[in-house]
N, CA and C atoms as a LAMMPS dump frame, in Angstrom:
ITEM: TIMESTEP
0
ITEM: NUMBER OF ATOMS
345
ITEM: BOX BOUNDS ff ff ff
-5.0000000000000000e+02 5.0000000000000000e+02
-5.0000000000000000e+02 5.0000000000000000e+02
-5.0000000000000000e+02 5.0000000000000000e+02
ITEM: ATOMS id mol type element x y z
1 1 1 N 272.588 -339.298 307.67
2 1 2 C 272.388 -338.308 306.62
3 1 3 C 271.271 -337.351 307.029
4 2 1 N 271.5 -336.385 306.418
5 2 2 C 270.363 -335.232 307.107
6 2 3 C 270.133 -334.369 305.69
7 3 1 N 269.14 -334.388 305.407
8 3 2 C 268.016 -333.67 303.797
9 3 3 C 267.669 -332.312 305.059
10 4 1 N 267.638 -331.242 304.123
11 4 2 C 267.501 -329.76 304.374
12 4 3 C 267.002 -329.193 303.267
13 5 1 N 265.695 -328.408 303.355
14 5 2 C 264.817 -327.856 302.657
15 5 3 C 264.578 -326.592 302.963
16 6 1 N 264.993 -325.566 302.572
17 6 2 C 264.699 -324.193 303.033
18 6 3 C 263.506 -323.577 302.198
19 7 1 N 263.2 -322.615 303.063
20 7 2 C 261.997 -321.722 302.255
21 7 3 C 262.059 -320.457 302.495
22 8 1 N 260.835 -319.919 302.36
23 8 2 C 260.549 -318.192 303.224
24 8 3 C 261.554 -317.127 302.37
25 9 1 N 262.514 -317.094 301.254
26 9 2 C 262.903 -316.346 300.47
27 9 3 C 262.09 -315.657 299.33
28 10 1 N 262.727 -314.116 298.878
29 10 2 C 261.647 -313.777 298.049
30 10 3 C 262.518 -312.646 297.781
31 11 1 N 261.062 -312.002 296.808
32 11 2 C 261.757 -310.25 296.732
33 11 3 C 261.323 -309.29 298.008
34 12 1 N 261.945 -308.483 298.255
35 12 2 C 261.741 -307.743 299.411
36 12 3 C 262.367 -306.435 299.197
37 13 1 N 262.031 -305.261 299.535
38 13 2 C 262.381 -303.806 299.493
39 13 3 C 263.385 -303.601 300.538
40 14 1 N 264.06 -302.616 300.543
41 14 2 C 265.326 -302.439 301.155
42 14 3 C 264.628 -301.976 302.44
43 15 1 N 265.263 -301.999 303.342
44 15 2 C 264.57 -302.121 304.983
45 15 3 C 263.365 -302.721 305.752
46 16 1 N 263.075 -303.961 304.735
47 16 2 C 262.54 -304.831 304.856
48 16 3 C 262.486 -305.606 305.452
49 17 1 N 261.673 -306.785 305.807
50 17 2 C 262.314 -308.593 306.682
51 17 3 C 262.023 -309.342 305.8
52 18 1 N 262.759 -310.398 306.313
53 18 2 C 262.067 -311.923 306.014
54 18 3 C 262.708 -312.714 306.877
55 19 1 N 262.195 -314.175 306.843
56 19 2 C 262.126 -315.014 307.75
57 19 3 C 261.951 -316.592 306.917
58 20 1 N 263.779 -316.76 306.84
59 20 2 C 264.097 -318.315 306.356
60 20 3 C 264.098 -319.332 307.083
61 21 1 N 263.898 -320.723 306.825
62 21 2 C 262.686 -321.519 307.582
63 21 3 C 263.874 -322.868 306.827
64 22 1 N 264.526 -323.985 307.722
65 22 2 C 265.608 -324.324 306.946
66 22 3 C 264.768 -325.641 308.055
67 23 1 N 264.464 -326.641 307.264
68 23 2 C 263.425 -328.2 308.12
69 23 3 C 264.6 -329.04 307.486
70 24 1 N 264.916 -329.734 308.439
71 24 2 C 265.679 -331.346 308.677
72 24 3 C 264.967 -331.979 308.552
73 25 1 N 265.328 -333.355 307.949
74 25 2 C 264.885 -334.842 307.692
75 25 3 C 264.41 -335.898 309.083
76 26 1 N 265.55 -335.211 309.988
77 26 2 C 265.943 -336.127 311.273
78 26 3 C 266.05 -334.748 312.571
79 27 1 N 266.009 -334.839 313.594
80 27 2 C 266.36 -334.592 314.419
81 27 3 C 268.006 -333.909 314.444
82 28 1 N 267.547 -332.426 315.052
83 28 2 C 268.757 -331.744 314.998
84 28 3 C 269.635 -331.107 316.344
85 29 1 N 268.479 -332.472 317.325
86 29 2 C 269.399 -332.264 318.733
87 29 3 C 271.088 -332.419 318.841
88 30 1 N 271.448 -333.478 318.177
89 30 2 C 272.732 -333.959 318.228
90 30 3 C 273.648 -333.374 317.531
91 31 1 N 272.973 -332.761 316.313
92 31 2 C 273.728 -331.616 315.349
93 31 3 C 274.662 -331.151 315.631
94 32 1 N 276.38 -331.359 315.279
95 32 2 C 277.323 -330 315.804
96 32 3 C 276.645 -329.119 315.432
97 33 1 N 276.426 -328.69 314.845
98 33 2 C 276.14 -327.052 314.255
99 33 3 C 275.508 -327.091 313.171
100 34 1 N 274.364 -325.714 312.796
101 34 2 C 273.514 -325.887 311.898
102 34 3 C 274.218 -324.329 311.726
103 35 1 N 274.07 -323.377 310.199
104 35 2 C 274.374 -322.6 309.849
105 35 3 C 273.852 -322.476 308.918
106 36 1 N 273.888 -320.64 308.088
107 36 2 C 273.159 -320.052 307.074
108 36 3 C 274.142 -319.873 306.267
109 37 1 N 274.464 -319.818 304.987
110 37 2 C 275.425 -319.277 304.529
111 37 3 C 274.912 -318.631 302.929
112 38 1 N 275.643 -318.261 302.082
113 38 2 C 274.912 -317.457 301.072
114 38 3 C 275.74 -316.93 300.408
115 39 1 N 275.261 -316.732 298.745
116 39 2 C 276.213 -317.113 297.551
117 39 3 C 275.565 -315.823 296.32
118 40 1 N 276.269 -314.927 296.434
119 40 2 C 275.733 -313.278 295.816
120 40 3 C 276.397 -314.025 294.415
121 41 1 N 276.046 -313.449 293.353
122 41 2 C 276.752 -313.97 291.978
123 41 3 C 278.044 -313.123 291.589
124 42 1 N 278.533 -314.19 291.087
125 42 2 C 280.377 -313.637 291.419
126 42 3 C 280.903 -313.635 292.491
127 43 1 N 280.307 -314.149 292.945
128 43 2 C 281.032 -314.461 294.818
129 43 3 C 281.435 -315.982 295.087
130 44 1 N 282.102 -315.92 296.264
131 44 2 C 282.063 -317.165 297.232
132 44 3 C 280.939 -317.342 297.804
133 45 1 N 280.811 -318.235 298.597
134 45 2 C 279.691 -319.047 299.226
135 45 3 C 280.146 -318.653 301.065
136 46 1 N 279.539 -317.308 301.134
137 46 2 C 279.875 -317.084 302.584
138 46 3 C 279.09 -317.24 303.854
139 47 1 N 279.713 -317.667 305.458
140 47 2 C 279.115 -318.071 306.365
141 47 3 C 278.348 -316.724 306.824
142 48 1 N 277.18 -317.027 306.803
143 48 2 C 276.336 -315.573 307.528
144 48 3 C 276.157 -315.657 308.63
145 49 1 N 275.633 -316.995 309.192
146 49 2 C 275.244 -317.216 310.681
147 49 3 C 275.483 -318.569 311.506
148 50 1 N 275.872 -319.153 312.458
149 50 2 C 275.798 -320.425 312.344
150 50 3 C 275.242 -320.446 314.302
151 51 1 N 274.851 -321.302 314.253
152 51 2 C 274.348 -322.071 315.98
153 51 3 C 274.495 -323.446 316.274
154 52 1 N 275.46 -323.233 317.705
155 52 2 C 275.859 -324.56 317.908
156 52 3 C 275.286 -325.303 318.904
157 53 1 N 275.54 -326.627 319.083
158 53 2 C 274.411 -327.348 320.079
159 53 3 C 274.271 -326.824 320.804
160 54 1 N 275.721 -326.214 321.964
161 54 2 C 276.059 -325.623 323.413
162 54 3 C 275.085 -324.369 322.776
163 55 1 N 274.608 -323.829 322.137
164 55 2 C 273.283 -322.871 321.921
165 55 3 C 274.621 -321.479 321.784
166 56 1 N 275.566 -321.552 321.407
167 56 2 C 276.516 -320.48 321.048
168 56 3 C 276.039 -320.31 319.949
169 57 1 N 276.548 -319.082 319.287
170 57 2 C 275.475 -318.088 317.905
171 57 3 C 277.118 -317.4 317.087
172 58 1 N 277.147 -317.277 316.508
173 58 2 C 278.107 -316.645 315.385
174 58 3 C 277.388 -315.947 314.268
175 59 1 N 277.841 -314.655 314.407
176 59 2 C 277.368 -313.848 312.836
177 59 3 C 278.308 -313.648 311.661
178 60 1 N 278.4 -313.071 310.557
179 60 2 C 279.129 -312.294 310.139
180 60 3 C 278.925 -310.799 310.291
181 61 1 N 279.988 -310.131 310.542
182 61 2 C 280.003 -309.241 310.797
183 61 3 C 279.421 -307.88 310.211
184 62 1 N 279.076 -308.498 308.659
185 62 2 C 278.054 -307.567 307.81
186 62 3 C 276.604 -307.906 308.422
187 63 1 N 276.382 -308.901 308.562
188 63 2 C 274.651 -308.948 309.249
189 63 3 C 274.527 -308.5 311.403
190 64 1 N 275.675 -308.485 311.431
191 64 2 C 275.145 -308.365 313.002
192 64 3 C 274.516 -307.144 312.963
193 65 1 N 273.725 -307.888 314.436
194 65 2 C 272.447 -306.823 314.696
195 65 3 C 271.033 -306.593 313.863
196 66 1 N 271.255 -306.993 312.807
197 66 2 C 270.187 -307.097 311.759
198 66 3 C 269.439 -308.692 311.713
199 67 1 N 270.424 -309.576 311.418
200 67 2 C 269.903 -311.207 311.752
201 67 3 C 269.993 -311.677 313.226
202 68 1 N 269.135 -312.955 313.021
203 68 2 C 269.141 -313.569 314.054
204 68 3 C 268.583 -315.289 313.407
205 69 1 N 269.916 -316.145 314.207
206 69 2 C 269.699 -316.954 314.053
207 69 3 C 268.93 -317.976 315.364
208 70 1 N 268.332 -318.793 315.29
209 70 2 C 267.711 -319.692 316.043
210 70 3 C 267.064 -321.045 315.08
211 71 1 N 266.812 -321.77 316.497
212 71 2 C 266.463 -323.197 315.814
213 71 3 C 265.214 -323.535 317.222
214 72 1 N 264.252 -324.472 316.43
215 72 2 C 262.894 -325.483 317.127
216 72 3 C 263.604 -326.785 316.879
217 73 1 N 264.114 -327.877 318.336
218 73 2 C 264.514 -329.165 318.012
219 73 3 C 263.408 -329.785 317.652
220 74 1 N 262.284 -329.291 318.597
221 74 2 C 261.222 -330.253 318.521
222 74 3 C 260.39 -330.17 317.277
223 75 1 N 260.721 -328.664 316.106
224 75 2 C 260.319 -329.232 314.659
225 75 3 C 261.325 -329.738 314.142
226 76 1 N 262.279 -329.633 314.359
227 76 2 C 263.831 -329.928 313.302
228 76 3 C 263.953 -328.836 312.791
229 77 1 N 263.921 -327.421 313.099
230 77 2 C 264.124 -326.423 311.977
231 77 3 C 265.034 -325.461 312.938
232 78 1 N 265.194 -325.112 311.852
233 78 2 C 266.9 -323.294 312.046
234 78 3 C 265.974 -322.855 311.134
235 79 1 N 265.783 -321.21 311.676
236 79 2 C 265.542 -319.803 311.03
237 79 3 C 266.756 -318.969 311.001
238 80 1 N 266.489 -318.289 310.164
239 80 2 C 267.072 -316.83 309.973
240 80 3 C 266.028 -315.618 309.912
241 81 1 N 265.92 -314.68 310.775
242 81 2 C 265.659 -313.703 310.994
243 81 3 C 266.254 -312.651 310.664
244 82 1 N 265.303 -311.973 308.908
245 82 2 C 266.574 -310.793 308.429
246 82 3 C 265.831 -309.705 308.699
247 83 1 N 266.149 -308.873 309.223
248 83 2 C 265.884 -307.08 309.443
249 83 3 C 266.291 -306.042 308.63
250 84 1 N 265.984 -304.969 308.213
251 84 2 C 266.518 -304.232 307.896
252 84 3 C 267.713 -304.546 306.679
253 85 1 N 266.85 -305.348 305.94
254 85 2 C 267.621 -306.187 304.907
255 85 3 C 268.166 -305.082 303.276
256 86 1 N 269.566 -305.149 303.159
257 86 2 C 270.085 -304.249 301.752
258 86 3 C 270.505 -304.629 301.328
259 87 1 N 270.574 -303.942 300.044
260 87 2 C 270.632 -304.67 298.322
261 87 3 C 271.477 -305.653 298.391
262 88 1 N 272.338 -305.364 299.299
263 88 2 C 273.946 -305.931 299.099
264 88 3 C 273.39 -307.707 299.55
265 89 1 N 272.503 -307.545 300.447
266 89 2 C 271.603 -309.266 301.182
267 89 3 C 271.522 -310.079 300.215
268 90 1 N 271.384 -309.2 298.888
269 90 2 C 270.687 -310.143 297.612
270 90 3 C 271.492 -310.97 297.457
271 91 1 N 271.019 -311.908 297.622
272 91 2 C 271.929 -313.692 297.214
273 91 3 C 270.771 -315.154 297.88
274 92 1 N 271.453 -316.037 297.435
275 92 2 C 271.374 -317.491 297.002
276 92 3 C 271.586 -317.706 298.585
277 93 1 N 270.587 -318.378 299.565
278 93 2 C 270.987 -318.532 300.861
279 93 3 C 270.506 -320.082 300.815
280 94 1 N 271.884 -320.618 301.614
281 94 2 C 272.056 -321.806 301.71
282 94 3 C 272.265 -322.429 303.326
283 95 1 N 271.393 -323.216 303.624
284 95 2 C 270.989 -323.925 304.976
285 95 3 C 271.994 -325.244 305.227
286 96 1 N 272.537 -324.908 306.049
287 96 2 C 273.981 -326.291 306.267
288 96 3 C 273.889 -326.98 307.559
289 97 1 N 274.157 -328.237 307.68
290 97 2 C 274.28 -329.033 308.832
291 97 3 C 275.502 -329.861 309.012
292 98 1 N 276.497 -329.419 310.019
293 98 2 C 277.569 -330.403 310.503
294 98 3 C 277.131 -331.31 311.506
295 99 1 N 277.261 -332.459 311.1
296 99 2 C 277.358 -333.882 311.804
297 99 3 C 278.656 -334.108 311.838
298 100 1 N 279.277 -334.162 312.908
299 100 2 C 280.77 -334.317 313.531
300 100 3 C 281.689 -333.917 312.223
301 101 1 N 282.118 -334.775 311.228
302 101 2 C 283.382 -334.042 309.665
303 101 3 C 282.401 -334.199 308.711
304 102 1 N 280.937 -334.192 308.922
305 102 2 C 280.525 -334.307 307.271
306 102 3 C 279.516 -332.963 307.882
307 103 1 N 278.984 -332.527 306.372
308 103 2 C 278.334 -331.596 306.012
309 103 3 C 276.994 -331.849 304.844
310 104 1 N 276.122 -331.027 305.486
311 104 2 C 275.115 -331.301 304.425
312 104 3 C 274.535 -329.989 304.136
313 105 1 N 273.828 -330.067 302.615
314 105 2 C 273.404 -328.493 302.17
315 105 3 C 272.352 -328.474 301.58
316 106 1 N 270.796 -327.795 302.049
317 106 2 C 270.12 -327.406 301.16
318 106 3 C 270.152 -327.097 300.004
319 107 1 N 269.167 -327.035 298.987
320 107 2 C 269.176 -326.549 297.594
321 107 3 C 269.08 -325.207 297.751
322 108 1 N 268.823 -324.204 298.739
323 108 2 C 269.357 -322.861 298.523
324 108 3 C 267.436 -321.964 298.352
325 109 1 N 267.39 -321.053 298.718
326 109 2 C 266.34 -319.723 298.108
327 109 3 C 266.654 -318.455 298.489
328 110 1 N 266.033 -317.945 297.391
329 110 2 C 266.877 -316.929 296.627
330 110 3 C 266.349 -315.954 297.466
331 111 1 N 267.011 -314.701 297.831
332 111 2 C 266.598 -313.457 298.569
333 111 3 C 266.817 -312.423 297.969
334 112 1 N 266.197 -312.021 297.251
335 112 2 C 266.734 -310.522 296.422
336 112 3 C 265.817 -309.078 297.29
337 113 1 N 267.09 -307.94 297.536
338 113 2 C 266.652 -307.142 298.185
339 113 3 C 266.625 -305.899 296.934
340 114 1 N 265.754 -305.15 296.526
341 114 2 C 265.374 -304.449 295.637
342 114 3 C 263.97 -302.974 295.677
343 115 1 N 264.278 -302.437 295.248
344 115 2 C 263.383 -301.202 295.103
345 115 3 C 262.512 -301.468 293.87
């Protein structure tokens, strides 16, 4: 089992950063894949970013070039690196970990992009 605690969300002005901070329980060498994903209201719960052991990177295609995902094994943590962050960013971002068919999910912090 793997507990995920994210942080580093907030309010932020439009062309702004921030920098989400997503800490494991355990060790996230063995991890298939750790990923960002994020939940605007009235929406689905969509994949924004994900990184896989082999150190392969996936965006969605609304954040490329603007995010960046990476991970520290030796803290247990995955970031998200947002740039140039707009209104549209504003949502519920949620920190995920695949261990071979199971999945685990942070409680989520909130990113609202605003003037």
């Amino acid at each position: 089992q793997v507990h995920l605690v994210e942080s580093g969300g907030g309010l932020v002005q439009p062309g702004g950063s921030l920098r989400l901070s997503c800490a494991a329980s355990r060790s996230i060498n063995s991890v298939t894949g750790m990923g960002w994903y994020r939940q605007a209201p009235g929406k689905q719960r969509e994949l924004v970013a994900s990184n896989l052991r082999d150190g392969s990177t996936m965006y969605a295609d609304s954040v490329k070039s603007r995010f960046t995902i990476s991970r520290d094994n030796a803290k247990n943590t995955v970031y998200l690196q947002m740039n140039s962050l707009k209104p549209e960013d504003t949502a519920v971002y949620y920190c995920n970990a695949k261990v071979v068919v199971l999945s685990y999910w942070g409680q989520g912090t909130q990113v609202t992009v605003s003037s």
